[in-house]
C-alpha positions in Angstrom: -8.9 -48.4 2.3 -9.6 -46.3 -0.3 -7.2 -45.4 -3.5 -5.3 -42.1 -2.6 -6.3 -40.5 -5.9 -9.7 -40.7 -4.9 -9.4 -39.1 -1.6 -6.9 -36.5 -2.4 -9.3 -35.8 -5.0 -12.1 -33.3 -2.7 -14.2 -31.7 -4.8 -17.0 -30.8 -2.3 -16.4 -28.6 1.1 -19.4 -28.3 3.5 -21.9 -28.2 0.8 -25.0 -27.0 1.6 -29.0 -27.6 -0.2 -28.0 -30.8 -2.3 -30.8 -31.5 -4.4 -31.9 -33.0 -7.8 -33.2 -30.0 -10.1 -36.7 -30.6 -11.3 -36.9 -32.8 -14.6 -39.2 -29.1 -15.8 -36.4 -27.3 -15.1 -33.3 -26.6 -17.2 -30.4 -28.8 -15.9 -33.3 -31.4 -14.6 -32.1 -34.4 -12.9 -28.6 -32.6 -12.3 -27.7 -32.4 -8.4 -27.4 -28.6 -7.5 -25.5 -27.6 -4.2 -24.2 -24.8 -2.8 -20.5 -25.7 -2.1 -19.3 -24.1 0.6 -15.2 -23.1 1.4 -13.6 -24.8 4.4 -10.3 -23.0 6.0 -7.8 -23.1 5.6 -7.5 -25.1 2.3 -10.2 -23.2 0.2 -11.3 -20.0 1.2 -13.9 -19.5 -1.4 -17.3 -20.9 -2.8 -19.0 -21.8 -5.9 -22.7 -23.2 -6.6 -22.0 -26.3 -8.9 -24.6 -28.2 -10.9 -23.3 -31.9 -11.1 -24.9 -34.4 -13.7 -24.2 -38.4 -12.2 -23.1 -40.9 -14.5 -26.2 -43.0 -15.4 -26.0 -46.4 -17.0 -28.4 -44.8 -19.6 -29.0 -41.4 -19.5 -32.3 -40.4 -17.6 -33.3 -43.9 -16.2 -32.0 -43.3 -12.8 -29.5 -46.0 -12.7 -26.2 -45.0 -11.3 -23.5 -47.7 -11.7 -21.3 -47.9 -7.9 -17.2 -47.6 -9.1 -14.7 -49.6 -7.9 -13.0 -48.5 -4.2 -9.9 -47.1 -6.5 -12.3 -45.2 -8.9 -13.6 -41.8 -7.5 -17.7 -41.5 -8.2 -19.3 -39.4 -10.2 -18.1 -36.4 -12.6 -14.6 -34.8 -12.5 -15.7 -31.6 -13.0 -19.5 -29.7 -12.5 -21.2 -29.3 -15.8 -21.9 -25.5 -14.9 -20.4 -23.8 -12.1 -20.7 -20.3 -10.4 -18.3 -19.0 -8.5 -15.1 -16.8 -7.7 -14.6 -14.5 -10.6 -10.3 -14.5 -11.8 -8.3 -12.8 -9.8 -11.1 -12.4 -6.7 -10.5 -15.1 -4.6 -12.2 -14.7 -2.0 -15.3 -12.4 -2.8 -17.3 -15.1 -3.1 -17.2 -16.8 0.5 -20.0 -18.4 2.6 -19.2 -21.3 5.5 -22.3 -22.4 6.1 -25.7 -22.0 5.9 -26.0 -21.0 2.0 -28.0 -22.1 -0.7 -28.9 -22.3 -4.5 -32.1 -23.0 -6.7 -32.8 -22.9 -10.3 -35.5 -21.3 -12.1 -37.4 -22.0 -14.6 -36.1 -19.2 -16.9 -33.0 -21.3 -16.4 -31.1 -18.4 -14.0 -30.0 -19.7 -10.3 -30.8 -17.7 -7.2 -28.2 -17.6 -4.5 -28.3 -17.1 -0.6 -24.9 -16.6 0.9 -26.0 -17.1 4.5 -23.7 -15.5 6.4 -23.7 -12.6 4.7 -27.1 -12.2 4.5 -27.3 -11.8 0.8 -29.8 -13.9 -2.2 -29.3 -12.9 -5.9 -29.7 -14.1 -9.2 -27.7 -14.8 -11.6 -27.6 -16.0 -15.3 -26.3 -19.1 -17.1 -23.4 -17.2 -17.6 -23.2 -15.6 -14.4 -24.5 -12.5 -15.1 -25.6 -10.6 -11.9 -29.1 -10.1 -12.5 -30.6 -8.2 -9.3 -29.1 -8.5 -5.4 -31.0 -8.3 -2.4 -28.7 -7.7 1.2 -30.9 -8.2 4.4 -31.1 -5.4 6.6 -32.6 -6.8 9.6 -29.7 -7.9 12.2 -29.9 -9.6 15.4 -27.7 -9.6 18.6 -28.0 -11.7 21.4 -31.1 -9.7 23.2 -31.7 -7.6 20.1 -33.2 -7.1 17.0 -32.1 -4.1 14.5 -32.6 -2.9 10.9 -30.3 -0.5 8.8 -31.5 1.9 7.1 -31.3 2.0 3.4 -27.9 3.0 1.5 -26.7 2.8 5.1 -23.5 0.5 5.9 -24.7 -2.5 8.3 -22.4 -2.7 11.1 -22.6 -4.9 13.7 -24.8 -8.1 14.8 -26.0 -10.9 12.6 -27.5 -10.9 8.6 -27.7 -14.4 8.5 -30.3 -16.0 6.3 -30.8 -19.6 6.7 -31.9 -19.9 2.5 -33.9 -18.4 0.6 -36.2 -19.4 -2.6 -37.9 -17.4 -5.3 -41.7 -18.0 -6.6 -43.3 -16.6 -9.6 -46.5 -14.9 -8.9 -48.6 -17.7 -10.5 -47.0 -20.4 -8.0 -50.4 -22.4 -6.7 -49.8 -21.0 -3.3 -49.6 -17.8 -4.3 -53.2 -17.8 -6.8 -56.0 -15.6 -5.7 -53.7 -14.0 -2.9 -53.2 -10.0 -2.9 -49.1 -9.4 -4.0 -49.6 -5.7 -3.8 -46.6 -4.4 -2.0 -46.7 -3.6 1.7 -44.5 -1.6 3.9 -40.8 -1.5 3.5 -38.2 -3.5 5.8 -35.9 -0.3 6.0 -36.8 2.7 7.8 
């Protein structure tokens, strides 16, 4: 059995998009993970960046704890999240995500919602996007711009942002088309 200071300890709720940040990117070698809330014992989210204990930092080695030690850090060594006194405006179950960029900002999906932004190293808003395009059981809808979305389904699995010189991107025409909203 395991010590109960290590399993009282939860840190992570139904995290979604685990992965290691690109050593090219600020933060590289960090684990990045959208952290989701899970009723009724945390009804709210934040995106954590967690950096593993390493026998010697960057060699890859991570030493296993005793069954009474809890693994890895006690806190995330940069976190976005609730802002104070906003509990839950910041709230996604499932389906959510977060990447970094190379200009070290983070781009956020909250998945139920519908919604990707960007946002700063010190969580500074930097531009928001909310999906228009819903869908019911036998039907697919988009609202109109500046217009409130009621009803049926925003949900956006993830999303991820690529610089115009990404290798898939090169010799391709990014000229804007046509608008999602009517």
């Amino acid at each position: 059995l395991l010590c109960p200071s290590v399993y009282l300890r939860q840190a992570l709720f139904c995290q979604h998009y685990a992965h290691f940040i690109p050593h090219d990117l600020p933060g590289g070698g960090n684990i990045l993970l959208f952290n989701n809330g899970r009723a009724p014992d945390r009804h709210w989210s934040t995106v954590d960046q967690l950096q593993l204990p390493e026998s010697t930092p960057g060699c890859g080695d991570y030493p296993v704890p005793s069954r009474e030690q809890p693994y890895g850090p006690q806190t995330p060594c940069w976190r976005f999240g609730t802002r104070e006194g906003r509990q839950d405006s910041f709230y996604a179950t499932h389906i959510s995500s977060a990447q970094r960029l190379p200009n070290g900002n983070t781009f956020i999906t909250q998945g139920p919602q519908g919604v990707m932004f960007e946002v700063t190293s010190d969580g500074e808003e930097v531009w928001r996007y909310i999906n228009p395009c819903s869908s019911n059981e036998d039907s697919v809808a988009v609202t109109r711009q500046g217009d409130p979305r009621v009803g049926g389904k925003f949900y956006l699995f993830t999303g991820l942002k690529y610089h115009s010189s990404h290798a898939a991107l090169v010799g391709r025409n990014l000229v804007p088309g046509p608008v999602l909203e009517a």
